[in-house]
C-alpha positions as CSV (number, residue, x, y, z in Angstrom):
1,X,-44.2,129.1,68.2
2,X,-43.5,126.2,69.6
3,X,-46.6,126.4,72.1
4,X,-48.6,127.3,69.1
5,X,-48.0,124.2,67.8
6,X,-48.1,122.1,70.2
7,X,-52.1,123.6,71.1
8,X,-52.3,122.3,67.0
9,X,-51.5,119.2,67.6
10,X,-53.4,118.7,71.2
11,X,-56.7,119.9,69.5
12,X,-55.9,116.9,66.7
13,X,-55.1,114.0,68.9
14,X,-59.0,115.6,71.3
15,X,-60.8,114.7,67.5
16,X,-59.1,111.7,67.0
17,X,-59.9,110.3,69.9
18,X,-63.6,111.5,70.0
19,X,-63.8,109.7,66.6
20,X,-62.6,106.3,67.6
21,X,-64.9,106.6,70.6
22,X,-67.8,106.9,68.4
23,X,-66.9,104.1,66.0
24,X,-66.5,101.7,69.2
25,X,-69.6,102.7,70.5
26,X,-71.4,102.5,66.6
27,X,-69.8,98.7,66.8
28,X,-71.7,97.4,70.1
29,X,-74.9,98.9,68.9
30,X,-74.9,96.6,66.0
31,X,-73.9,93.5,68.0
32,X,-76.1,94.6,70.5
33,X,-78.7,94.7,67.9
34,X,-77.7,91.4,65.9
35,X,-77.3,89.7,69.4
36,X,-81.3,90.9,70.3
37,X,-82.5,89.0,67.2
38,X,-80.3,85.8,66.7
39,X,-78.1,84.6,69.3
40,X,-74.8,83.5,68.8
41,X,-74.0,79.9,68.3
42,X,-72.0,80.3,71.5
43,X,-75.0,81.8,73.5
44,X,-77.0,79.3,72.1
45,X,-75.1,76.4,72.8
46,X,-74.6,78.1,76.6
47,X,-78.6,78.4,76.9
48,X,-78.7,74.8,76.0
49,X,-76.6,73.3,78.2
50,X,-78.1,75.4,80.9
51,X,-81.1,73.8,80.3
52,X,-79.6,70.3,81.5
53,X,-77.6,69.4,84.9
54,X,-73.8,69.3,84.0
55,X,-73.6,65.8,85.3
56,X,-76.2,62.6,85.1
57,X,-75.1,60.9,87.9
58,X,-78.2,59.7,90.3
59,X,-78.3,60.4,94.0
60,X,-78.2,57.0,95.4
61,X,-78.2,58.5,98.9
62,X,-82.2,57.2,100.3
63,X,-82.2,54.5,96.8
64,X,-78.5,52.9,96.8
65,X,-77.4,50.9,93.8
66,X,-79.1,47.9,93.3
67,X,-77.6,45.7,90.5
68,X,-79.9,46.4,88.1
69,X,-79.0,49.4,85.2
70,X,-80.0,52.5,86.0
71,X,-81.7,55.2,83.5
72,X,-81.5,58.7,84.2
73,X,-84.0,61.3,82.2
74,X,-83.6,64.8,82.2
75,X,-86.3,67.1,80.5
76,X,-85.0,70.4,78.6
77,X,-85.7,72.8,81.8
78,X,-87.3,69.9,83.6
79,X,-90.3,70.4,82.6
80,X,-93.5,67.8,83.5
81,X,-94.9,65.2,81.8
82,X,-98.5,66.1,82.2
83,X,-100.2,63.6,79.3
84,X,-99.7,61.2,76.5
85,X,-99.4,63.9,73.3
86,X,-96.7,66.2,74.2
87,X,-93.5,65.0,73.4
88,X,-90.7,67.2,75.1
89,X,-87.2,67.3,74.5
90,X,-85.6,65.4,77.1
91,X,-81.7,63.9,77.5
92,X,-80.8,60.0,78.7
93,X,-77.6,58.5,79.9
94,X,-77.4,55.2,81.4
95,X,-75.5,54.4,84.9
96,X,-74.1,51.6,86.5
97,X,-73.0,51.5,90.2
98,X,-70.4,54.1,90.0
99,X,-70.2,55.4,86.7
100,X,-72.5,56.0,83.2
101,X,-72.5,53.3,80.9
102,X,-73.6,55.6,78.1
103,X,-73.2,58.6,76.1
104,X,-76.0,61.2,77.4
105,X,-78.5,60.8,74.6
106,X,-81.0,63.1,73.2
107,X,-84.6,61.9,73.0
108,X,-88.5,62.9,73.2
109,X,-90.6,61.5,75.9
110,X,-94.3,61.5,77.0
111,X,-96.7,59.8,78.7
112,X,-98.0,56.4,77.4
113,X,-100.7,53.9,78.3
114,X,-104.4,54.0,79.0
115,X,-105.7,53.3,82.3
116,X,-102.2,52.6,83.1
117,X,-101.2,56.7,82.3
118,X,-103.8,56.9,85.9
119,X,-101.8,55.3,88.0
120,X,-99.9,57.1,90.3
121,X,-96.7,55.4,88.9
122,X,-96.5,56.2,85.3
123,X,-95.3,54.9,82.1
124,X,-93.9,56.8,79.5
125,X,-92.9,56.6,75.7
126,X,-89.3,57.9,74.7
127,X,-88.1,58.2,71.3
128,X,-84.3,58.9,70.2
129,X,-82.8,61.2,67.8
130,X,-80.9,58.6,66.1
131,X,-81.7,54.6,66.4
132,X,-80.1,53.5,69.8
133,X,-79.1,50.1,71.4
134,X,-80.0,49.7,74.9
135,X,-79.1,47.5,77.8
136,X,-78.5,45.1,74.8
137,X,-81.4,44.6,72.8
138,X,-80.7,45.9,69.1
139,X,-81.4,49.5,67.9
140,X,-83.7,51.3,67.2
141,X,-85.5,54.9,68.1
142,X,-88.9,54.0,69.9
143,X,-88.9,52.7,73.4
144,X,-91.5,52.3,76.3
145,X,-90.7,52.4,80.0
146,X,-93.3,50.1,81.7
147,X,-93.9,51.1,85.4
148,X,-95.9,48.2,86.4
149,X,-97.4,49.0,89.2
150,X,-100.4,46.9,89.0
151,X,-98.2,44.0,89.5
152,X,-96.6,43.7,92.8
153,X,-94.4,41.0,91.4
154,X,-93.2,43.7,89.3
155,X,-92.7,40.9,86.4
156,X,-95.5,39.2,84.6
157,X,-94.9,41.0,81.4
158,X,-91.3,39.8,81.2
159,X,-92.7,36.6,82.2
160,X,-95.1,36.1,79.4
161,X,-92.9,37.8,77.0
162,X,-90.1,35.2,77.7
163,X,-92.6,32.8,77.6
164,X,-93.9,33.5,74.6
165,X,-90.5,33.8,72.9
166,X,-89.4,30.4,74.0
167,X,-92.5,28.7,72.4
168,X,-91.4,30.0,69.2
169,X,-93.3,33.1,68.9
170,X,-92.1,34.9,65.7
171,X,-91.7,38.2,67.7
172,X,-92.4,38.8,71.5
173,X,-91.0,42.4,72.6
174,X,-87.5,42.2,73.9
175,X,-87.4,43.4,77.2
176,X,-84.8,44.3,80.6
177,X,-85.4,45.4,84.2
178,X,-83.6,49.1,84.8
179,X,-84.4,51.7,88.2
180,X,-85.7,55.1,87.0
181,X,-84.6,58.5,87.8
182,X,-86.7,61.2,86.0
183,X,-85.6,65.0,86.8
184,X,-83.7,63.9,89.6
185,X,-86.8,62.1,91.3
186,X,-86.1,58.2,91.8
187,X,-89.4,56.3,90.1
188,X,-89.0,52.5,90.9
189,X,-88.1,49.6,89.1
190,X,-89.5,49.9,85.3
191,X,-89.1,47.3,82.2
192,X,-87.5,48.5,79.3
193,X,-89.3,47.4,76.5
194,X,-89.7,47.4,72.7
195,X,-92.3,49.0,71.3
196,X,-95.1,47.5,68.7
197,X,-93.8,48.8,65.3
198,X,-92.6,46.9,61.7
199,X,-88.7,47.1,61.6
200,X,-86.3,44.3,61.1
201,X,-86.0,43.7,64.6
202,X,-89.4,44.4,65.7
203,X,-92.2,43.0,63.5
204,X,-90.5,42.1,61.0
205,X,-92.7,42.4,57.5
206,X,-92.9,44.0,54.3
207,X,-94.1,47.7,54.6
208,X,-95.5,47.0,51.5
209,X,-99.6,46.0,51.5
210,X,-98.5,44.5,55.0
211,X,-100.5,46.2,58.5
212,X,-100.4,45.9,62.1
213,X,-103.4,46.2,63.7
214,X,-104.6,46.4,67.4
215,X,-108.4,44.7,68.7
216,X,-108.5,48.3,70.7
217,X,-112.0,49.3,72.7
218,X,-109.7,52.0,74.0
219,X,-109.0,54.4,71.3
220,X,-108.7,57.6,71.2
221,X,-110.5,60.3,68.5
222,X,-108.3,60.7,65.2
223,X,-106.6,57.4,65.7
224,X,-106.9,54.8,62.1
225,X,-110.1,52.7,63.3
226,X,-112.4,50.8,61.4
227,X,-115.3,48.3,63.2
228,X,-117.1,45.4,63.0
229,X,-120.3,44.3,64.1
230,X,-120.5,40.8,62.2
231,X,-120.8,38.8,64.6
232,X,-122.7,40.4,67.1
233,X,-126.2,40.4,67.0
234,X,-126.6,43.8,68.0
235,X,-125.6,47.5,67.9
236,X,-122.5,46.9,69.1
237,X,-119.4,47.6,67.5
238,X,-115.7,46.2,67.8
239,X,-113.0,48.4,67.0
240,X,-109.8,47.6,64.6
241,X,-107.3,49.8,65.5
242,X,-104.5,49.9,62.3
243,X,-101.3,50.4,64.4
244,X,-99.2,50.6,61.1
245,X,-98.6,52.0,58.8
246,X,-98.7,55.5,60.8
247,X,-100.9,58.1,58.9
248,X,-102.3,55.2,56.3
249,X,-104.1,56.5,52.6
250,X,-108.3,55.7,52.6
251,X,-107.4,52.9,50.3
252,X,-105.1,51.0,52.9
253,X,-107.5,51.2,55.4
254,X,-110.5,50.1,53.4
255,X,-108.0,47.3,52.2
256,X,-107.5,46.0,55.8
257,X,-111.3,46.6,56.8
258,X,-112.2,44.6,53.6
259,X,-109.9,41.6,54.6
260,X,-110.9,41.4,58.3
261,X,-114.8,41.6,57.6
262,X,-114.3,39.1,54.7
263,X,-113.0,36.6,57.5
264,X,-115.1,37.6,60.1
265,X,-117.8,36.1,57.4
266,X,-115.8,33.3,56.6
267,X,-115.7,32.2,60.3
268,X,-119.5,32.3,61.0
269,X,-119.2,29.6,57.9
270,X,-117.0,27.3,59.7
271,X,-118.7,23.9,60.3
272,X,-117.9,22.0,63.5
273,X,-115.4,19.2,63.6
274,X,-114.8,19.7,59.8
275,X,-111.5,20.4,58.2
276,X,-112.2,24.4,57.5
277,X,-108.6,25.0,55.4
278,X,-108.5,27.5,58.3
279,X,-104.5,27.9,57.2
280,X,-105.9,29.8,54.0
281,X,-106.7,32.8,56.4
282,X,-104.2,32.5,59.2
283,X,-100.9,31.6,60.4
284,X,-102.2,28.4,62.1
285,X,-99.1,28.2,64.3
286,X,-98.9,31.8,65.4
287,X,-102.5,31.1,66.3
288,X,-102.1,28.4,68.7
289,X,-98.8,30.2,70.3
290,X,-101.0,33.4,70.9
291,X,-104.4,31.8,72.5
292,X,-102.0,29.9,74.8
293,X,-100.1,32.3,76.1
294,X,-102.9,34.7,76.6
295,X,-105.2,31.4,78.1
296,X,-102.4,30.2,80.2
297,X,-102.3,33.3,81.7
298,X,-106.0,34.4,81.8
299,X,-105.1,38.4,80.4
300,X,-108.4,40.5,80.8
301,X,-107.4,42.5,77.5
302,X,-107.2,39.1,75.3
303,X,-110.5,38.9,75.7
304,X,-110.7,40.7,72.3
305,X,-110.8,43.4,74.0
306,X,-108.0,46.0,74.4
307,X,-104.1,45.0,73.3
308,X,-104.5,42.3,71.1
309,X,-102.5,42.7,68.2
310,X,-102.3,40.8,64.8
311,X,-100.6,41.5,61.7
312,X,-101.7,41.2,58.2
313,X,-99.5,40.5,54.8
314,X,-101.0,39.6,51.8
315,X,-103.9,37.1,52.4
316,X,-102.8,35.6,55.9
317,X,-103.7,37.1,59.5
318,X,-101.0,36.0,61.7
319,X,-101.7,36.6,65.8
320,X,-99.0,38.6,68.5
321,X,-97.3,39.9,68.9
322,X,-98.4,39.9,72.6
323,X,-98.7,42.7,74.7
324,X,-99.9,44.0,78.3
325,X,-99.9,41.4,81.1
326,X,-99.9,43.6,84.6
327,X,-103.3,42.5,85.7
328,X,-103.0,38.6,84.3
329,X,-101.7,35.6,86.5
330,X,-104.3,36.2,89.2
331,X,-104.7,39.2,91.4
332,X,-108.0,40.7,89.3
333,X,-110.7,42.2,91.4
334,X,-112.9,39.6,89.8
335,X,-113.6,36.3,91.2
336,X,-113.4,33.9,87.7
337,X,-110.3,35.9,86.6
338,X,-108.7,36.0,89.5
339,X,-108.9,32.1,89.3
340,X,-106.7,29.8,88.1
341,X,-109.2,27.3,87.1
342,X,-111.6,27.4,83.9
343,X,-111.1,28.2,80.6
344,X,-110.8,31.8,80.0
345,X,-110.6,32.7,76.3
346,X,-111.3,29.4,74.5
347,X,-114.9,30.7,73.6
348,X,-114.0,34.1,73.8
349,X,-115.1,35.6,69.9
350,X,-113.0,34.9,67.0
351,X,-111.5,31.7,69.0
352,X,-115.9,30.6,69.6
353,X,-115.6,30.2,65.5
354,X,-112.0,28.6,65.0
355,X,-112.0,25.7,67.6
356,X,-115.3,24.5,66.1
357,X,-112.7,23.0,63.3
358,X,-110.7,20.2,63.6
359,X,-107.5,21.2,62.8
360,X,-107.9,23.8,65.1
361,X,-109.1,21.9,67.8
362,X,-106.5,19.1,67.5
363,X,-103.8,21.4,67.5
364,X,-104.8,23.3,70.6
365,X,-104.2,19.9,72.4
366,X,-101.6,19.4,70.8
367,X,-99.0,22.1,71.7
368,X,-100.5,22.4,75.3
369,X,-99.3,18.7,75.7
370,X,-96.0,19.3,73.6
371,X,-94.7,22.4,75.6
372,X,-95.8,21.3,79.5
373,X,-92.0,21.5,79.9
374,X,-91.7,25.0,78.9
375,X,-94.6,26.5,80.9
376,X,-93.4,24.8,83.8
377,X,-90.1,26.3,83.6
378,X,-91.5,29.7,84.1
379,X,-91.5,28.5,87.5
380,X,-87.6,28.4,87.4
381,X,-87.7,31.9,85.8
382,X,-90.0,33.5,88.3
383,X,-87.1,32.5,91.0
384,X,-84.1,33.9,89.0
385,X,-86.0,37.5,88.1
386,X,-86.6,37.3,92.2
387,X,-83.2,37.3,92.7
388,X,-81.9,39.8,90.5
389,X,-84.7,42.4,91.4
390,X,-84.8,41.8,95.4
391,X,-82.6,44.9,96.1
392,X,-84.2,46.8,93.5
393,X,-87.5,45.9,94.3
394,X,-86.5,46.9,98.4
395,X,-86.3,50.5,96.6
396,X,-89.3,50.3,94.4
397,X,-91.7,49.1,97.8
398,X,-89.7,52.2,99.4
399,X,-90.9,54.6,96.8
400,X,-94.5,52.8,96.3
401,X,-95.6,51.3,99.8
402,X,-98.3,49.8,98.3
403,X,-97.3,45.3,99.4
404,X,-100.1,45.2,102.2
405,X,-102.3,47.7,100.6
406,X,-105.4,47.1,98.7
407,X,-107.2,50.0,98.1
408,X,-106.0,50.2,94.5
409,X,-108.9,48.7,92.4
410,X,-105.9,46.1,91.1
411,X,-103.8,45.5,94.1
412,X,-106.4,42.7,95.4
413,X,-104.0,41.1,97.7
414,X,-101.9,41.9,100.5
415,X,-98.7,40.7,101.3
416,X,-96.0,41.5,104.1
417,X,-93.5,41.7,101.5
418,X,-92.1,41.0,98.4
419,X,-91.2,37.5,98.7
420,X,-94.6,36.7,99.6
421,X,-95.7,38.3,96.7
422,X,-93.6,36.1,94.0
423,X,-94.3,33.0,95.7
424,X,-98.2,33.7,95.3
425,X,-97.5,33.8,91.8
426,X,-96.1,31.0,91.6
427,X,-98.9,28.9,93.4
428,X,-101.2,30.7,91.0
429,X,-98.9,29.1,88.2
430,X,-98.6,25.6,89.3
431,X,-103.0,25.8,90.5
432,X,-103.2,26.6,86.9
433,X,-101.2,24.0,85.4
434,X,-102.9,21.2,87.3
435,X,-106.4,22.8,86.2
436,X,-105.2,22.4,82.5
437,X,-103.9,18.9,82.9
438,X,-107.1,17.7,84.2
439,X,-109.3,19.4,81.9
440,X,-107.5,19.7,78.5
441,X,-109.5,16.6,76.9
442,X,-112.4,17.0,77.7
């Protein structure tokens, strides 16, 4: 009996066994199953982090530190940045000499620029998830990274943009010098910079019946653009780009289009050496701060053509803020430009109209004669950005060995190296401000 029963209970513990095989197997088919369709937040968080290094830090091996921040980008998976549309998911952390100065941030970026996005040094447009403040310039989400490479001095749009803030400018984009790293790959010395957008610390003015709008020959299909052929005797067409608002109803458009073309007739009205009330249609000030920035500087693109921006609340047009000064300051392929004598944009369209009135005209004078002192301290500026990007700018010429060479349609001189590079600015400064001197009353 006894082996009877323990058979019994042999054969019972076989099923029992066989059972809770069966349910452990049943189990990790349906999380095998579940795990097929939706990962879980651990395997997601794990494929994440995957698609990123673990740490930020740059290899300063061939590029060492240079005394200047340093902003390292990641894209999700490194992927390429192959045009100016698709915004991929990217991370940025910010590093000194020896460790980040930053949280790692999450952000979109993509390419940016028109002929600029051709150059073999890019630009690029990033945009946080949540407002940011960087290398101390208040927050906010959109950024551009300005490569500059037209500009062997590597700083004319600080320049101007300092410049233009110290004249009293209502709002010139803030702006710092940082070494990129994108993917690993070291990119050269690039300016941080704010982007053109309505915000409290960026242009700051109602959202309400208020625009920003660009003079822009280079738009692109679908963008806002309305034109205007007033003053041009024939076909031709000069486009109004609205910046912002983004994604604007008909009506705002046609309200902006209506205003401009109303003052476009306006200033084919305006009589010579008369009193116009010119201050009923712009910002008179903002006016004169804009044309002499852009004149001082002879900018290709003020010429109405690309990059000029104005903004527009209620009845008043007021000029800047300014924008896009690689190619100005000398070193243009063409002869006049390239000059630091003449007048460049004093008859260049709406400016042909305005400094036919007095007002106008007196107060161009005017603030040329009142603020000598503070164009010629961009002398003094030019020689402290020198010295804070001369190591930096040893690893940017390292990356882009492109000093002595002209064959870029832009880089029309050669230098040995950087220093002779910065001092030809400067002689193209002080030409210029002797030229002015001796011409500005006549």
């Amino acid at each position: 009996m006894i082996r009877v029963g323990w058979k019994s209970h042999a054969v019972y513990m076989l099923f029992l066994c066989i059972a809770l095989a069966m349910a452990v197997l049943s189990a990790c088919d349906d999380s095998s199953s579940a795990d097929a369709d939706e990962p879980t937040a651990s395997l997601q968080n794990s494929a994440s982090e995957n698609a990123y290094p673990e740490s930020f830090k740059p290899n300063d091996k061939e590029y060492p530190y240079a005394n200047i921040p340093r902003i390292v980008i990641y894209t999700e998976n490194q992927q390429k940045i192959k045009d100016r549309e698709t915004e991929i998911p990217a991370k940025l952390q910010i590093w000194g000499k020896k460790e980040a100065e930053s949280e790692i941030m999450d952000l979109t970026i993509r390419g940016r620029g028109n002929s600029s996005w051709e150059m073999p040094k890019k630009s690029y447009k990033i945009e946080f998830a949540k407002k940011q403040a960087l290398l101390g310039m208040p927050k906010d989400k959109d950024w551009a990274l300005i490569a500059n490479y037209a500009d062997k001095t590597l700083m004319k749009n600080y320049l101007m943009y300092h410049l233009s803030t110290k004249l009293g400018a209502y709002y010139s984009p803030r702006c710092e010098f940082a070494e990129l790293y994108l993917n690993g790959e070291y990119l050269g010395v690039y300016l941080l910079t704010e982007t053109i957008k309505i915000g409290k610390n960026r242009v700051n003015i109602s959202k309400d019946n208020s625009y920003v709008v660009e003079i822009d020959e280079k738009y692109r299909q679908g963008e806002q653009v309305f034109f205007s052929n007033i003053q041009s005797s024939n076909s031709y067409k000069r486009a109004f780009r609205v910046h912002e608002p983004k994604q604007a109803s008909a009506q705002t458009l046609n309200a902006a289009e209506t205003h401009v073309l109303s003052f476009e007739k306006f200033l084919k009205e305006i009589q010579r050496n008369k009193d116009n009330h010119l201050d009923q249609w712009i910002d008179v000030q903002e006016y004169i701060n804009h044309y002499w920035v852009q004149e001082f500087s002879k900018n290709p693109d003020a010429l109405f053509y690309t990059s000029v921006y104005f903004s527009l609340t209620g009845d008043i047009i007021k000029m800047g803020p300014i924008w896009d000064f690689d190619i100005s300051l000398g070193c243009h392929k063409k002869q006049y430009i390239d000059s630091p004598q003449q007048w460049y944009l004093k008859d260049a369209y709406w400016n042909s109209y305005i400094f036919k009135d007095s007002i106008m005209k007196q107060s161009r004078v005017k603030f040329w004669k009142a603020n000598k002192k503070v164009f010629s301290a961009t002398l003094n500026v030019i020689d402290s950005i020198h010295a804070h990007l001369l190591d930096a700018a040893k690893n940017n010429f390292k990356k882009w060995d492109i000093l002595q060479s002209t064959s870029f349609k832009h880089h029309v001189h050669s230098y040995l190296g950087y220093d002779d590079a910065v001092e030809d600015l400067k002689l193209w400064i002080r030409e210029r401000m002797l030229w002015i001197d001796s011409n500005i009353d006549l």
